[in-house]
Biopython code that builds the backbone (N, CA, C, O; Angstrom):
import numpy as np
from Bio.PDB.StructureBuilder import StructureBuilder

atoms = [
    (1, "UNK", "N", (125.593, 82.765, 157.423)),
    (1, "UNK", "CA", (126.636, 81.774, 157.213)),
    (1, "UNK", "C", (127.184, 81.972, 155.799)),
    (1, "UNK", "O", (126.413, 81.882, 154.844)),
    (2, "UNK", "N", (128.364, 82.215, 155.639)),
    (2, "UNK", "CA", (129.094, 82.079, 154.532)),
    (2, "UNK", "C", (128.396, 81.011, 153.203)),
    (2, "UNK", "O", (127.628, 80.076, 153.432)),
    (3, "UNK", "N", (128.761, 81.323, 152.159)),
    (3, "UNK", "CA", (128.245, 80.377, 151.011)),
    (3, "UNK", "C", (129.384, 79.031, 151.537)),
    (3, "UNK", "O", (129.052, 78.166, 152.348)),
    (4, "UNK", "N", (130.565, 79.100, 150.961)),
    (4, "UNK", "CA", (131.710, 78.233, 151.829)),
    (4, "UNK", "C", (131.366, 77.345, 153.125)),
    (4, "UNK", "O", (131.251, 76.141, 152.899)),
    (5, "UNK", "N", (131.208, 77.719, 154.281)),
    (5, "UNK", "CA", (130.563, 77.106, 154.971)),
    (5, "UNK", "C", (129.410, 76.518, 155.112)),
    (5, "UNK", "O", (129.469, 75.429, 155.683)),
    (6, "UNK", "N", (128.131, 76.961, 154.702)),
    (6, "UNK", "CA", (126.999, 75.980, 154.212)),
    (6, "UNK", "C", (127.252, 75.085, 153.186)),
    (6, "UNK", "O", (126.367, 74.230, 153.134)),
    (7, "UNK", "N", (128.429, 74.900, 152.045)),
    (7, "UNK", "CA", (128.368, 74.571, 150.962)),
    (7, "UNK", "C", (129.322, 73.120, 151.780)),
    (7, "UNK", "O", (129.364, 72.047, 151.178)),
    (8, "UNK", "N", (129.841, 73.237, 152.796)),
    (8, "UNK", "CA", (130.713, 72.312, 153.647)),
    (8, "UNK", "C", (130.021, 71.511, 154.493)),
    (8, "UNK", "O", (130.352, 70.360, 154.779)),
    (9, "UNK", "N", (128.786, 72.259, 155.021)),
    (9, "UNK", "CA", (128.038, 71.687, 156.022)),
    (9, "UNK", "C", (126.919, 71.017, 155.157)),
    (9, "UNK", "O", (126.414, 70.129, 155.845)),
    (10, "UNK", "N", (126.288, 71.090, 153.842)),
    (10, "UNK", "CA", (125.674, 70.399, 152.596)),
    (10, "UNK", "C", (126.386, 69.395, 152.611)),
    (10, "UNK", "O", (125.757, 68.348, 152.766)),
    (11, "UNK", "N", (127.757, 69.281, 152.482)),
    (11, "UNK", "CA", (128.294, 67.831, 151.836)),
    (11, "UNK", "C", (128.649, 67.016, 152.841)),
    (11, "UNK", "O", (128.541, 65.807, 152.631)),
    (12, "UNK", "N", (129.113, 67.443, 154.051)),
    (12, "UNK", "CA", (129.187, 66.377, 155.353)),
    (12, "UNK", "C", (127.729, 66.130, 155.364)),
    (12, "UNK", "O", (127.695, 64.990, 154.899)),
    (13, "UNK", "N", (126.602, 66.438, 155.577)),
    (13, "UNK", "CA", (125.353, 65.901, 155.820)),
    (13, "UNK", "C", (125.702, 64.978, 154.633)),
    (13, "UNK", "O", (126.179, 63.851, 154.768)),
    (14, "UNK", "N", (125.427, 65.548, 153.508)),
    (14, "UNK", "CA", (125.115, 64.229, 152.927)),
    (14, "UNK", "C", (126.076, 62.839, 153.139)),
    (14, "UNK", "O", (125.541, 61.780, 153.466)),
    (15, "UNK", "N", (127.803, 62.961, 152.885)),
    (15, "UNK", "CA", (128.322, 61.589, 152.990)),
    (15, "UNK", "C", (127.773, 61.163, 154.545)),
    (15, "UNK", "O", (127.870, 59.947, 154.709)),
    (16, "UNK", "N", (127.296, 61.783, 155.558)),
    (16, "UNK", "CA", (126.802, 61.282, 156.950)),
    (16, "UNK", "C", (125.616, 60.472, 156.477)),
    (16, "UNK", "O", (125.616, 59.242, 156.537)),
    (17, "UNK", "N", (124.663, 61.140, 156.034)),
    (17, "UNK", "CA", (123.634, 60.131, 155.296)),
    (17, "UNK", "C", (123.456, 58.848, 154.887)),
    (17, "UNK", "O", (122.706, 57.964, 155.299)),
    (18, "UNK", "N", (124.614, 58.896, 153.628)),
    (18, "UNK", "CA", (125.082, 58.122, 152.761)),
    (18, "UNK", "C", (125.632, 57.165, 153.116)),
    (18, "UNK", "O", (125.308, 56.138, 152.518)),
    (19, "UNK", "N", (126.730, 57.034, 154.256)),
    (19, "UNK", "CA", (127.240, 56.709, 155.198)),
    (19, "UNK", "C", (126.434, 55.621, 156.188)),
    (19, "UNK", "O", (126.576, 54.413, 156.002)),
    (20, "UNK", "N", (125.448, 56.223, 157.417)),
    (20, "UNK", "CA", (124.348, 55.987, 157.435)),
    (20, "UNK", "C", (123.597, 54.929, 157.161)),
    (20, "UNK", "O", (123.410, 53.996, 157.943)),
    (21, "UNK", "N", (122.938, 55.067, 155.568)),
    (21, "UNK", "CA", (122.393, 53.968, 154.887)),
    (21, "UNK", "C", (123.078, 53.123, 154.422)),
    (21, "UNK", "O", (122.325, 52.282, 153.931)),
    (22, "UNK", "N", (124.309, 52.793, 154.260)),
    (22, "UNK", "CA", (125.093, 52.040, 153.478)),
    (22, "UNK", "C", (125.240, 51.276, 155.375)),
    (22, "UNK", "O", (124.700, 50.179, 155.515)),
    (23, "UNK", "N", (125.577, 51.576, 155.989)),
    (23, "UNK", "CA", (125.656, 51.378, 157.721)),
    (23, "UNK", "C", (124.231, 50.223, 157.730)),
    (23, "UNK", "O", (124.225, 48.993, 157.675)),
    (24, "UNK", "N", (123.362, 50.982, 157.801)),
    (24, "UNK", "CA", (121.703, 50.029, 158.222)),
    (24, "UNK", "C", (121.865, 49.118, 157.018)),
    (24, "UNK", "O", (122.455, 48.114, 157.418)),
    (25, "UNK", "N", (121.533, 48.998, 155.376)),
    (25, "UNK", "CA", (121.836, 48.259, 154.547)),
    (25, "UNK", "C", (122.850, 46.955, 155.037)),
    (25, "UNK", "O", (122.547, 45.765, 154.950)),
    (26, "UNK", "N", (124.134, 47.513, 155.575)),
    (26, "UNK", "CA", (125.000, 46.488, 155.882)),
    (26, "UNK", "C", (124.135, 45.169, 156.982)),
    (26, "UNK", "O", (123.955, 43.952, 156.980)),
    (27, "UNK", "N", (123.873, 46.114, 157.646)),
    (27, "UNK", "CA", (123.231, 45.568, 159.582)),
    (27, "UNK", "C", (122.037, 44.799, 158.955)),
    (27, "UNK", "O", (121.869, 43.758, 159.590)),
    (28, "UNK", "N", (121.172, 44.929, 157.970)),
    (28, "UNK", "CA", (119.926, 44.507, 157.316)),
    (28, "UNK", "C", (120.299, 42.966, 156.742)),
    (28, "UNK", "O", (119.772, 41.883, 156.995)),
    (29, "UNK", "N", (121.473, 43.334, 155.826)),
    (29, "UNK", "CA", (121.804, 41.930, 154.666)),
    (29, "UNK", "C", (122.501, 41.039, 156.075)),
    (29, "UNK", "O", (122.693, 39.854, 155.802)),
    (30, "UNK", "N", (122.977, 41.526, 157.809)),
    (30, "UNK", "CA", (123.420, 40.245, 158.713)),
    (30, "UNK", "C", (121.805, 39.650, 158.994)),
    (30, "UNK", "O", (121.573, 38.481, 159.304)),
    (31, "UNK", "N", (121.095, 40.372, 158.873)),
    (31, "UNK", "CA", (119.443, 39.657, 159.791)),
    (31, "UNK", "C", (119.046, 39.344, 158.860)),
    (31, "UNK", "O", (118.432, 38.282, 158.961)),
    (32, "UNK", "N", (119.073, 39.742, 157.915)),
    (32, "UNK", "CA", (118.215, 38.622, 156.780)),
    (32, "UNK", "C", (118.762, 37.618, 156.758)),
    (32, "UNK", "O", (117.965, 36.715, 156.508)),
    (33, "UNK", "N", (120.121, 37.151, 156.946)),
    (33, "UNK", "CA", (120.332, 35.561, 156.800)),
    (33, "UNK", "C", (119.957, 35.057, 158.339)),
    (33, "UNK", "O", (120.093, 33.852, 158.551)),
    (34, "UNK", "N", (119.731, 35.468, 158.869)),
    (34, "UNK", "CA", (119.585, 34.833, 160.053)),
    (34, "UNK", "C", (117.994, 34.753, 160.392)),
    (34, "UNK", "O", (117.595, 33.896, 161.180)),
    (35, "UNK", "N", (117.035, 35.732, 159.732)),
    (35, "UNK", "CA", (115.658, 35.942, 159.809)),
    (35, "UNK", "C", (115.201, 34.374, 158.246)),
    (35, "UNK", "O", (114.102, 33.858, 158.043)),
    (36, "UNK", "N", (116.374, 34.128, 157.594)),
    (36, "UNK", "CA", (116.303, 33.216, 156.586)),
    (36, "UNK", "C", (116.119, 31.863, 157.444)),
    (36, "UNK", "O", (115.106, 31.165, 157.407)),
    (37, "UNK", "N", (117.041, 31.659, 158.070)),
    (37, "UNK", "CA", (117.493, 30.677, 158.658)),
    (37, "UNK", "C", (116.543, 30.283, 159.987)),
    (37, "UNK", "O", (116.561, 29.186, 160.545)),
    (38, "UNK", "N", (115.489, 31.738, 160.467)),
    (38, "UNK", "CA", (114.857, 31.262, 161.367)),
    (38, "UNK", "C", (113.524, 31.035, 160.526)),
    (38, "UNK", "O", (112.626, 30.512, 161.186)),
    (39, "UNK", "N", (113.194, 31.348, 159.098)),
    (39, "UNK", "CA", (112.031, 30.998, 158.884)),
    (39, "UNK", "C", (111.793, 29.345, 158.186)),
    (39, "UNK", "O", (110.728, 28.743, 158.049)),
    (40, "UNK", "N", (113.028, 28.950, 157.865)),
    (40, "UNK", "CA", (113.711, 27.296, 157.372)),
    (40, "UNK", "C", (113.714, 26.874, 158.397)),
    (40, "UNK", "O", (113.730, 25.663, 158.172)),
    (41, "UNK", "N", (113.708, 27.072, 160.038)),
    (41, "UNK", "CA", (113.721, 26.164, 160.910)),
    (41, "UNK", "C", (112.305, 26.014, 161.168)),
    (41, "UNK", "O", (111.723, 24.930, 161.207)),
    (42, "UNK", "N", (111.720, 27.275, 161.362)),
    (42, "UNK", "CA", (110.272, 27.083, 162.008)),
    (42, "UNK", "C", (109.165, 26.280, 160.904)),
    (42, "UNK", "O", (107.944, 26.118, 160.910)),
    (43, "UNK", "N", (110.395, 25.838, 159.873)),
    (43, "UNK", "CA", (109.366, 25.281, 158.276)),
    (43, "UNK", "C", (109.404, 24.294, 158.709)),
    (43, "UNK", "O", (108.309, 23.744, 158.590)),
    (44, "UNK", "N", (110.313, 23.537, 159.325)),
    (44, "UNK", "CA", (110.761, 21.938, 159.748)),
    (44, "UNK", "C", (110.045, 21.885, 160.837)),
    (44, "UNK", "O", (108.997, 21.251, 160.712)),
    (45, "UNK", "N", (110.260, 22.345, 161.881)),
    (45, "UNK", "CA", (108.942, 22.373, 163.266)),
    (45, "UNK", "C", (107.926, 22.180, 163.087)),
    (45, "UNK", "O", (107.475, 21.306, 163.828)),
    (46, "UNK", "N", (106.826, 22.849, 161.979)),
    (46, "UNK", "CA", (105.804, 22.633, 161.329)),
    (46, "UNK", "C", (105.406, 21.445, 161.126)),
    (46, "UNK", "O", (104.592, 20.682, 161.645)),
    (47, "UNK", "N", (106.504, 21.408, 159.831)),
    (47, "UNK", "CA", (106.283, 19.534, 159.674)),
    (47, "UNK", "C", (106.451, 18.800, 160.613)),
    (47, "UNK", "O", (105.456, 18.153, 160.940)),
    (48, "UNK", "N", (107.519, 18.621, 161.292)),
    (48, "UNK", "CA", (107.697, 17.633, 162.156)),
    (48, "UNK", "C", (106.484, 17.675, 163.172)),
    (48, "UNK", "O", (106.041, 16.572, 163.491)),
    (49, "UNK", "N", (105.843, 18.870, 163.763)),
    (49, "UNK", "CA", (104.640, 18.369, 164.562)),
    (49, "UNK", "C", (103.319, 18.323, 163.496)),
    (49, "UNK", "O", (102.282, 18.002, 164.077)),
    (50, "UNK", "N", (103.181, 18.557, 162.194)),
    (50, "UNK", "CA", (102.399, 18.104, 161.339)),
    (50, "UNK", "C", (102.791, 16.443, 161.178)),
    (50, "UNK", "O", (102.111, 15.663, 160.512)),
    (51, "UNK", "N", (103.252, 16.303, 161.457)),
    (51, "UNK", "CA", (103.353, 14.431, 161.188)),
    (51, "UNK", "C", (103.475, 13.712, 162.503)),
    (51, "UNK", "O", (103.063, 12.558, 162.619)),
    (52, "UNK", "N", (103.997, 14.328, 163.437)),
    (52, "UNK", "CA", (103.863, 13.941, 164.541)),
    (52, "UNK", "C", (102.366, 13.354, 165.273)),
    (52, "UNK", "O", (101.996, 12.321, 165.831)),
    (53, "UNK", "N", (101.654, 14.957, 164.824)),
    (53, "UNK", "CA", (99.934, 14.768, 164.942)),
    (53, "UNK", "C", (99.559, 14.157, 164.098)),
    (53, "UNK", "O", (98.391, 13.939, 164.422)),
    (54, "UNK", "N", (99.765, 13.596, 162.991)),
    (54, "UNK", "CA", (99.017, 12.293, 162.135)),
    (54, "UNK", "C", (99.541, 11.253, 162.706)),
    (54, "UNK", "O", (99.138, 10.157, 162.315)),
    (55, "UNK", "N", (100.340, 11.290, 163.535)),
    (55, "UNK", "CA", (100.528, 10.143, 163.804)),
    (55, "UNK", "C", (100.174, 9.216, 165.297)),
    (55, "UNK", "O", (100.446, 8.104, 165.751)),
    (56, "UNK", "N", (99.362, 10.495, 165.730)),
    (56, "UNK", "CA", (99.174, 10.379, 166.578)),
    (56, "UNK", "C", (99.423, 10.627, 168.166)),
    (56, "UNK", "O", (98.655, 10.446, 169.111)),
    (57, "UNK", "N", (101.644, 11.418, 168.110)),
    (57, "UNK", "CA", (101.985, 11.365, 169.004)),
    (57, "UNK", "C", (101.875, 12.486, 169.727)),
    (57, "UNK", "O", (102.857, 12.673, 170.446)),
    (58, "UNK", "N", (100.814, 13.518, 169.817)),
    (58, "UNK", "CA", (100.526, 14.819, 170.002)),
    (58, "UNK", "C", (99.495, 15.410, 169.785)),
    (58, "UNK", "O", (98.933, 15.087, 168.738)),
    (59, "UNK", "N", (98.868, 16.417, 170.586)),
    (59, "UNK", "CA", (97.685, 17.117, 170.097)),
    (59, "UNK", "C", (97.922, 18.177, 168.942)),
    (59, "UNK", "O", (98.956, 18.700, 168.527)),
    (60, "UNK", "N", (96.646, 18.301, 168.589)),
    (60, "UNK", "CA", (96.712, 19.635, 167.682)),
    (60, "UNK", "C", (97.132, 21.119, 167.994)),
    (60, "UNK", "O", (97.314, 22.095, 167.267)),
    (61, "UNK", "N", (97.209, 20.932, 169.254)),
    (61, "UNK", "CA", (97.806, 22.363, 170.062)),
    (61, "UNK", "C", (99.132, 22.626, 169.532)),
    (61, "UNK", "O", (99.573, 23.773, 169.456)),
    (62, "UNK", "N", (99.845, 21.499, 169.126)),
    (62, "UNK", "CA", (101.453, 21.520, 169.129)),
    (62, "UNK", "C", (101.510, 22.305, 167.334)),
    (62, "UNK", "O", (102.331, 23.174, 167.040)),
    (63, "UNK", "N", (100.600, 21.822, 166.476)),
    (63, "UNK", "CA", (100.740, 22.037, 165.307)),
    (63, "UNK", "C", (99.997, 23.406, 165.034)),
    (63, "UNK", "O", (99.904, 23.936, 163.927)),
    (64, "UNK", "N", (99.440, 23.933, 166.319)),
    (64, "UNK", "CA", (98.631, 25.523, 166.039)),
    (64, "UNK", "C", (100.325, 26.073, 166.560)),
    (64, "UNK", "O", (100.947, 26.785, 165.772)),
    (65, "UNK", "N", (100.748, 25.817, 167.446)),
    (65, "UNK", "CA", (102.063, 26.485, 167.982)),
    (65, "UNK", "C", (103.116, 26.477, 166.588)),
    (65, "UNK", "O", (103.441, 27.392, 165.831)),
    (66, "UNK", "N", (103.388, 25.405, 166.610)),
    (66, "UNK", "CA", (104.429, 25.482, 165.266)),
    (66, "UNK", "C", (103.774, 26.466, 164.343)),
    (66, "UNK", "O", (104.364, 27.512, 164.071)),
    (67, "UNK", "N", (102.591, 26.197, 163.844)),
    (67, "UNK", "CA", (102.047, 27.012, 162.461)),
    (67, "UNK", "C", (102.203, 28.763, 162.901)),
    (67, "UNK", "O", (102.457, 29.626, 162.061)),
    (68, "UNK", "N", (101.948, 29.107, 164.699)),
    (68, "UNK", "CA", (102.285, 30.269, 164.864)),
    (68, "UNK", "C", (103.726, 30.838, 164.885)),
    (68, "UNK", "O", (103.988, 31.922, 164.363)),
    (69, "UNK", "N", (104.536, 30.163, 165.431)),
    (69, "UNK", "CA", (105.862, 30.235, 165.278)),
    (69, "UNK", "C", (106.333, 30.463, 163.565)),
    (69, "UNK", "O", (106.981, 31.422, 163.146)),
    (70, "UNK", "N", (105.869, 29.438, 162.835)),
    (70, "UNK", "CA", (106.581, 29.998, 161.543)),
    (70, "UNK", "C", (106.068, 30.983, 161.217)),
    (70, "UNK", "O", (106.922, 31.805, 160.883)),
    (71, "UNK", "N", (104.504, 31.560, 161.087)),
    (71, "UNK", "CA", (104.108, 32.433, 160.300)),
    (71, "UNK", "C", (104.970, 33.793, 161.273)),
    (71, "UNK", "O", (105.256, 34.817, 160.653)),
    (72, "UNK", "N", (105.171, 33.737, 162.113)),
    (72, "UNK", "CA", (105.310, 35.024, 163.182)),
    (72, "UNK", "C", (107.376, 34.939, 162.206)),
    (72, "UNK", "O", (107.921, 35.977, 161.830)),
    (73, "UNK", "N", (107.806, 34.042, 162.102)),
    (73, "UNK", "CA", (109.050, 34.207, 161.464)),
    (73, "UNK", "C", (109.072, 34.707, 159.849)),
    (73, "UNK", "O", (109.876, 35.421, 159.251)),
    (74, "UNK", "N", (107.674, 33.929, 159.343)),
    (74, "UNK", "CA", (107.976, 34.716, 158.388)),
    (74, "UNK", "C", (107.632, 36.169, 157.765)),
    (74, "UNK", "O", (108.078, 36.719, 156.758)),
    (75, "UNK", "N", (106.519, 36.669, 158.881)),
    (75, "UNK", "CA", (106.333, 38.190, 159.095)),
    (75, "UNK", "C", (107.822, 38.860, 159.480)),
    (75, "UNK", "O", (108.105, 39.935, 158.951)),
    (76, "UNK", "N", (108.703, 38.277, 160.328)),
    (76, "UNK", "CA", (109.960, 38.862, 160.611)),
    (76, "UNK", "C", (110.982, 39.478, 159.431)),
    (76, "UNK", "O", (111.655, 40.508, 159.423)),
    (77, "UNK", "N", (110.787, 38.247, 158.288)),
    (77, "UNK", "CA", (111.785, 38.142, 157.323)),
    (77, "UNK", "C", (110.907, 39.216, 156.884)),
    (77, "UNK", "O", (111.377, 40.238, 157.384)),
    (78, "UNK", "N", (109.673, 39.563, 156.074)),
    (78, "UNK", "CA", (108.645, 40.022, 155.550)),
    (78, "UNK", "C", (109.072, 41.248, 155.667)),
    (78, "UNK", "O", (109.558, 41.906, 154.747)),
    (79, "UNK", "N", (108.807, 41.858, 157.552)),
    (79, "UNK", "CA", (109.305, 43.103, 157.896)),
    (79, "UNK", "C", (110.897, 43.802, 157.423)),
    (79, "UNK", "O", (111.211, 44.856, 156.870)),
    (80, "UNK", "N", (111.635, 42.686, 157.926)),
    (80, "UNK", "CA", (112.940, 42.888, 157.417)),
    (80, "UNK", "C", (113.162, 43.796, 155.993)),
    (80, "UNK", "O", (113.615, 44.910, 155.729)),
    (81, "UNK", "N", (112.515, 42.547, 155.158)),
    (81, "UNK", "CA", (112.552, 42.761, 153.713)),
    (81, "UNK", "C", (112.130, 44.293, 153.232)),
    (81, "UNK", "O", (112.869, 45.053, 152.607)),
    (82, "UNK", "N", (110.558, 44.619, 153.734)),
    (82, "UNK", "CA", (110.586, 46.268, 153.777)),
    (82, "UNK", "C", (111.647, 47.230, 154.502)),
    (82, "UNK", "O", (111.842, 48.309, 153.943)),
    (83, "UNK", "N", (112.104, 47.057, 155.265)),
    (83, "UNK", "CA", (112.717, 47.706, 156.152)),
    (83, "UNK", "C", (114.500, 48.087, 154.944)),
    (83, "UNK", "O", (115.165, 49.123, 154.967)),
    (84, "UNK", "N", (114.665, 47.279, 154.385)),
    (84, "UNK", "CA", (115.615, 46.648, 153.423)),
    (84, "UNK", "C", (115.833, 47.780, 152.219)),
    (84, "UNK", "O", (116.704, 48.432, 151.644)),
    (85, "UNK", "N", (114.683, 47.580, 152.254)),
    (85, "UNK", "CA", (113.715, 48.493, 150.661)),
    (85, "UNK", "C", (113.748, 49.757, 151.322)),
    (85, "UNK", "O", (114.479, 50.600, 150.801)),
    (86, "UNK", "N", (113.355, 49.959, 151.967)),
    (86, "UNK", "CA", (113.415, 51.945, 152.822)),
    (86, "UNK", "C", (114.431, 51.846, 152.738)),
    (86, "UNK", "O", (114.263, 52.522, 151.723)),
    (87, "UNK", "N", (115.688, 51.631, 152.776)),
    (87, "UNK", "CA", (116.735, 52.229, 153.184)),
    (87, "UNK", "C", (117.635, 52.037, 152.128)),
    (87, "UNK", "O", (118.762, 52.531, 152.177)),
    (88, "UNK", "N", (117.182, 51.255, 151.014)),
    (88, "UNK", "CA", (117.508, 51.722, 149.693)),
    (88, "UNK", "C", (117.502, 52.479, 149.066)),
    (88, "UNK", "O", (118.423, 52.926, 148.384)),
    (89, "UNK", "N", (115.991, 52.939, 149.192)),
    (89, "UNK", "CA", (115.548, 54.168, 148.333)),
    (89, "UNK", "C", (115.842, 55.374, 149.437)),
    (89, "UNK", "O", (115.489, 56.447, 148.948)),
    (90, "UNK", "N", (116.291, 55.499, 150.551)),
    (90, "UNK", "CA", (116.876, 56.558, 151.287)),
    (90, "UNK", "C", (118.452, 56.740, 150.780)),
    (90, "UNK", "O", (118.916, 57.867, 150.606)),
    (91, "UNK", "N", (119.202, 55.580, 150.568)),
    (91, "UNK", "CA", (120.482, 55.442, 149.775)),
    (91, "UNK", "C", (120.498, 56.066, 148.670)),
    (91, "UNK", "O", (121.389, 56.826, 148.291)),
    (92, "UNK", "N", (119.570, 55.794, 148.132)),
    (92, "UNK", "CA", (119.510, 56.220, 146.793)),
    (92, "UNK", "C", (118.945, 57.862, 146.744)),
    (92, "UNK", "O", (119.379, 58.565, 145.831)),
    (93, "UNK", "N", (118.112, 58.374, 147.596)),
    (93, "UNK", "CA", (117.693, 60.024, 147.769)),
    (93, "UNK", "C", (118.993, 60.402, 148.189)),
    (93, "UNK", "O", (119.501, 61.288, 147.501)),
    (94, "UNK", "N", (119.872, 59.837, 149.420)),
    (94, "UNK", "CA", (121.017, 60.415, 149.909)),
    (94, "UNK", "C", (122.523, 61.042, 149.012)),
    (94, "UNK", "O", (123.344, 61.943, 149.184)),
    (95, "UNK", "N", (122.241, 59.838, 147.892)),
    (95, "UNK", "CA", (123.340, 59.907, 146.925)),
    (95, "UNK", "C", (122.824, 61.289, 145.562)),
    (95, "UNK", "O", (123.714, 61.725, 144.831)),
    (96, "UNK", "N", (121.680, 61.698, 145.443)),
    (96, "UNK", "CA", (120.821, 62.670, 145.349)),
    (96, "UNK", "C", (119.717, 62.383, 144.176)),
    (96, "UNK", "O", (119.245, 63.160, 143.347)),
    (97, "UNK", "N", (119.500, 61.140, 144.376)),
    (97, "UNK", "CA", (118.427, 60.496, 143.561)),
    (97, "UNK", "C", (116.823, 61.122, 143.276)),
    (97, "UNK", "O", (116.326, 62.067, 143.888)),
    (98, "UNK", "N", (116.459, 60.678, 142.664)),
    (98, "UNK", "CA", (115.053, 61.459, 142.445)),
    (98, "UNK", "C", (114.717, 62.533, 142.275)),
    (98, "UNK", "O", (113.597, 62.911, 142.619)),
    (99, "UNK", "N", (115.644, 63.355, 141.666)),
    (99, "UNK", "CA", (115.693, 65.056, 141.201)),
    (99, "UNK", "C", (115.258, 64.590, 139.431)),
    (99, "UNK", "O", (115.768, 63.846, 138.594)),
    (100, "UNK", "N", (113.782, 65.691, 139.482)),
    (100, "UNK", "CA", (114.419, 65.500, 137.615)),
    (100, "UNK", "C", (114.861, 66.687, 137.573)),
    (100, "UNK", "O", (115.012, 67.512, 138.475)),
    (101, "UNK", "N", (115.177, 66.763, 135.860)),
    (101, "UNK", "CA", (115.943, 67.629, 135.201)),
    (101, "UNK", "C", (114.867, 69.291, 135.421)),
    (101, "UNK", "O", (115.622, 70.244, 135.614)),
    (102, "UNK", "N", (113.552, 69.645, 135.415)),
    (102, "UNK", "CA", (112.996, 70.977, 136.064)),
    (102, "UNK", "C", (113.424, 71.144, 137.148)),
    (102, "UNK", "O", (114.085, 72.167, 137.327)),
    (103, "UNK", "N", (113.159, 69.965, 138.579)),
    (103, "UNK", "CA", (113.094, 70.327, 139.472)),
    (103, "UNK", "C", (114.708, 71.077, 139.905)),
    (103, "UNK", "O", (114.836, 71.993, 140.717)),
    (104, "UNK", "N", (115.755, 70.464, 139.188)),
    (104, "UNK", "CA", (117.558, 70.934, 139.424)),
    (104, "UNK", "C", (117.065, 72.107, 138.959)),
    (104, "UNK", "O", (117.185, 73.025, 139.770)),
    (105, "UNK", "N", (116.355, 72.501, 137.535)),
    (105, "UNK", "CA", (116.480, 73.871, 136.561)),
    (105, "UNK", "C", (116.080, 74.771, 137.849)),
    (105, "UNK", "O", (116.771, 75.775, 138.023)),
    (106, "UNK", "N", (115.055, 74.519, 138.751)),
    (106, "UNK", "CA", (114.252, 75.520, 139.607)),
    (106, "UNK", "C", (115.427, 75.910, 140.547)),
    (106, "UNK", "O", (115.552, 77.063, 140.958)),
    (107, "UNK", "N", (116.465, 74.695, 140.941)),
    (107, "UNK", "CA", (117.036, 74.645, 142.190)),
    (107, "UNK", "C", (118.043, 75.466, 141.343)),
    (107, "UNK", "O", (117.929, 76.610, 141.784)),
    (108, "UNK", "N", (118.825, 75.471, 140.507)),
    (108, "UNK", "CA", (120.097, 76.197, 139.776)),
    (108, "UNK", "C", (119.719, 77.467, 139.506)),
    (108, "UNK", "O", (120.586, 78.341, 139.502)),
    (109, "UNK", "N", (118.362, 77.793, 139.233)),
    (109, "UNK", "CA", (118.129, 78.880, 138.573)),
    (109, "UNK", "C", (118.190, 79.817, 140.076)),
    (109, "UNK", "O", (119.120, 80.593, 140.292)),
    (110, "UNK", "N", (116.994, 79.595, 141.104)),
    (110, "UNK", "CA", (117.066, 80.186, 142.696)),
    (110, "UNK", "C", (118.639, 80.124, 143.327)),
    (110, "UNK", "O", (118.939, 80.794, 144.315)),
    (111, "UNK", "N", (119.329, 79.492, 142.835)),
    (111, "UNK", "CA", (121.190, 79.621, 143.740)),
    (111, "UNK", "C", (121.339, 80.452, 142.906)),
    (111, "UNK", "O", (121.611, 81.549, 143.393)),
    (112, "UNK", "N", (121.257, 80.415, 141.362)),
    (112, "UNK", "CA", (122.585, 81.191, 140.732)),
    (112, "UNK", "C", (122.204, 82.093, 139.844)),
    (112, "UNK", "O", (122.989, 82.908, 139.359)),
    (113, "UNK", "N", (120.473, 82.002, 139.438)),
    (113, "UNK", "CA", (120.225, 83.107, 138.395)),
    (113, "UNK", "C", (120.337, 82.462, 137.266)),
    (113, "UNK", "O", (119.200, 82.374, 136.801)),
    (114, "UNK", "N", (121.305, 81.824, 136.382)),
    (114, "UNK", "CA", (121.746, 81.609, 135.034)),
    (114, "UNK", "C", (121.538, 79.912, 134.948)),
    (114, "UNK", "O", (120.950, 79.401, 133.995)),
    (115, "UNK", "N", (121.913, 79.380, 135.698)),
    (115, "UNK", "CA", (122.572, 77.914, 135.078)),
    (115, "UNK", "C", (121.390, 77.627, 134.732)),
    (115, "UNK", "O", (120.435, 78.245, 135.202)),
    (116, "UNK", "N", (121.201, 76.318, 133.565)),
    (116, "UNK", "CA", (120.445, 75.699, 133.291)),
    (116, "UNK", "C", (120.695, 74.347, 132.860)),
    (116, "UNK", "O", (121.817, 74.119, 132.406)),
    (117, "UNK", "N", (119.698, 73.231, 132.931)),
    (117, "UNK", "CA", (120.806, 71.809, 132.827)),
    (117, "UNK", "C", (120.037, 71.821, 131.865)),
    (117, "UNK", "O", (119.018, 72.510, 131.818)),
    (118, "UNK", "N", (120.488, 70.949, 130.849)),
    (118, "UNK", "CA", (120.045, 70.757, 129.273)),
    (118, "UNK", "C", (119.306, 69.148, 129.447)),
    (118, "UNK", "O", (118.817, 68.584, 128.468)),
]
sb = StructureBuilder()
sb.init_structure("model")
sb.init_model(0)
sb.init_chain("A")
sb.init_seg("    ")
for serial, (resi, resn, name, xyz) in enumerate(atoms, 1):
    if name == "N":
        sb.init_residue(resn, " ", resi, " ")
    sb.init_atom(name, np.array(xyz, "f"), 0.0, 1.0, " ", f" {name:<3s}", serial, name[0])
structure = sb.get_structure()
């Protein structure tokens, strides 16, 4: 393959990438408000059958359910939140992050012989 043509097919991969993660990032910041919003409801459920059962109008079954319901929402947000973070730091490799200054010298020196980054 031509230098030209790999040097074409290098830079569409990457804005596809780049592209990509900025894509999932977007789709991530709609479920987090909504993984927000389901872990603030299942907070109120809680309480409300936590007081419900002091008060008598319910078993304790209702307040093991609620307590599973929120914690299972807030593992959701939890997951989310990593899921969030990967695809940051994939954003950030895509855009060509995490090179130091040897590892380019190795990569410039094997393409071209001469270059060197200061």
């Amino acid at each position: 393959m031509p230098a030209g043509q790999n040097y074409r097919s290098v830079v569409l991969d990457s804005f596809r990438e780049v592209e990509d993660q900025l894509s999932l990032l977007s789709h991530y910041a709609d479920s987090a408000a909504a993984d927000l919003m389901s872990v603030e409801a299942s907070g109120r459920a809680l309480d409300m059958a936590t007081s419900r059962y002091r008060d008598g109008a319910v078993s304790y079954l209702e307040v093991v359910t609620a307590q599973t319901a929120s914690l299972q929402a807030q593992r959701t947000a939890l997951d989310l939140s990593i899921r969030r973070r990967r695809a940051a730091v994939q954003l950030v490799r895509a855009l060509g992050g995490g090179w130091s200054v040897d590892r380019l010298n190795q990569v410039a020196t094997a393409n071209q012989g001469t270059v060197q980054v200061p």
